[in-house]
Every structure is written in C-alpha cells, then in structure tokens.
C-alpha positions in Angstrom: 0.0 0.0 0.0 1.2 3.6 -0.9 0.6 6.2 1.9 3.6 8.4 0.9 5.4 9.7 -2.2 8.1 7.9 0.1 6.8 4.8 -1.1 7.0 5.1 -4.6 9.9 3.1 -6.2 10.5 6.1 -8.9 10.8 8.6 -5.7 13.2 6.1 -4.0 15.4 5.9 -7.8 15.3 9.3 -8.6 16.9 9.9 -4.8 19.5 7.7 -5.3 20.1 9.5 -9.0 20.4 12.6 -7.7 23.0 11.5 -5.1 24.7 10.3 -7.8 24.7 13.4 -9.2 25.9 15.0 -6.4 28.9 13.1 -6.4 30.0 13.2 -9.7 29.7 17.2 -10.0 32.1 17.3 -6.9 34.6 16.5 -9.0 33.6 19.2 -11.6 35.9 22.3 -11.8 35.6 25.4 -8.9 34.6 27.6 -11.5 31.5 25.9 -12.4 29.9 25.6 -9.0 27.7 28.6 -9.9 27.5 27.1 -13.8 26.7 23.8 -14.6 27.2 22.4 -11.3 24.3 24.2 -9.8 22.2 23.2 -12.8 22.8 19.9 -12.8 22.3 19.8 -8.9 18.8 21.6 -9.1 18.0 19.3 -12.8 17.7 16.2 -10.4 16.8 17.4 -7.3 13.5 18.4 -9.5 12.9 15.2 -10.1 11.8 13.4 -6.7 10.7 16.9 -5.5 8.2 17.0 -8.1 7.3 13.5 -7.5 6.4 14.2 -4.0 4.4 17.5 -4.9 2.5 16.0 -6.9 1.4 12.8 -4.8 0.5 15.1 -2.2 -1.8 17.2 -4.7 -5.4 16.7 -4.9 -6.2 14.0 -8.1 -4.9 12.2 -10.4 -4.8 15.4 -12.9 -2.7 17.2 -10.5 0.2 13.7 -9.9 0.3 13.7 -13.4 0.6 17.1 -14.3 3.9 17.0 -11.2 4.8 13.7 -12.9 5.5 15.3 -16.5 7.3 18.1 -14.7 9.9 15.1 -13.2 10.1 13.6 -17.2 11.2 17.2 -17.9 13.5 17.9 -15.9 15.1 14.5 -16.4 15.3 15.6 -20.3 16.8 18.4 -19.3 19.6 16.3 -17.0 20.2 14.0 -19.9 21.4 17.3 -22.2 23.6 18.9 -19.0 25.2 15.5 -18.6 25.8 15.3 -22.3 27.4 18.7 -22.1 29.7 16.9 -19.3 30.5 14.5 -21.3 31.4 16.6 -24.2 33.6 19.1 -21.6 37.8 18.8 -21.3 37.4 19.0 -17.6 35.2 16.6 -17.0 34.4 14.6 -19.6 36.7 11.6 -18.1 34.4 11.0 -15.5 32.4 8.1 -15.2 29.1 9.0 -15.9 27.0 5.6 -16.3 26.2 5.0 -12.8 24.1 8.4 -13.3 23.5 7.9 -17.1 21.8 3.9 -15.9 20.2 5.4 -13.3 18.4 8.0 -15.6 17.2 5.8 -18.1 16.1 3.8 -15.3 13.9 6.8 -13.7 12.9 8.1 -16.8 11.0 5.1 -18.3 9.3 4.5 -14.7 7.9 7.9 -15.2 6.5 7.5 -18.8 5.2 4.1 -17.8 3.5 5.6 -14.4 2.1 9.0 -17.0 1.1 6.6 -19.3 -1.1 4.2 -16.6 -2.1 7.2 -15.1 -3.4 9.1 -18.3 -6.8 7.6 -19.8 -6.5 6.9 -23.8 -8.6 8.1 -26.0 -8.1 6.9 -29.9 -9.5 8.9 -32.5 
C-alpha cells in the first residue's frame, strides 16, 4: 500500500540519481559551481521533488501534471550530462552510474504518465 510519495519506487530511484549526481559534480571544476554544477544539482533534485508535490496534490490530474514536470526535468539532466560528457574538464568521469540510473527513472515515469493518463483513440 502507498501512503507516501516515500513509497514510490520512482521517488526512492530518482533519490539515489540525484546523489549520484551530487557526487560526480564534486569533482567538476571550482569555477563551475555557480555554472553547470548548480544546474545539474537543481535538474535532479527536481525530479523526486516534483514526485512528492505532486502525490500530495489533490487527483490524479494534479500527480500527473507533477509527474510530467519530473520527465522534464530528467530531459533536461540527460542534455547537462551530455554537455559533461562533451567538456575537457570533466568529460573523463564516469558518468554511467548516473547515465543507468536515468534511463532507469525516466521510463518508470513515462510508464507511471502513461497508466495514469486515460487513452482516448480517435
């Protein structure tokens, strides 16, 4: 039984990617602490937060609505980590504990949107 957004498996991923994502960007330069650091950092902390906003909102409308805001900012994760990647100064990290653990997040949220979302076929 689910009594909390603390009791959702995609909460419970989506904390553990965002740790992840903590510790990869401390190794990222000083001088992007206020730069792509700090995105990155507030890109997946969005991600459970909105999960637990939305639970805690009234209907199924509202989840859903808090649900698509996770899916986007995981999209916008995926293109700041790509931008790692691509970067001299940090693009020999290793990126697929946080690159698995997207993917990962980011299909439990389309399959929970998609559940959640009635289909209509026209």
């Amino acid at each position: 039984m689910i009594h909390s957004y603390k009791d959702l498996e995609v909460w419970k991923r989506a904390m553990t990617l965002t740790e992840e994502v903590y510790e990869i960007t401390a190794s990222f330069p000083t001088e992007e602490k206020y730069g792509l650091t700090s995105q990155i950092r507030r890109s997946a902390l969005s991600i459970p937060s909105n999960i637990a906003e939305g639970r805690y909102r009234f209907g199924k409308k509202d989840f859903v609505r808090f649900l698509r805001y996770s899916y986007s900012s995981g999209a916008e994760l995926g293109t700041q980590i790509e931008l790692s990647k691509r970067l001299a100064a940090t693009r020999k990290l290793d990126y697929s504990k946080v690159d698995e653990l997207l993917e990962e997040v980011m299909k439990m949220l389309n399959v929970m949107i998609n559940k959640l979302i009635p289909r209509t076929y026209h």
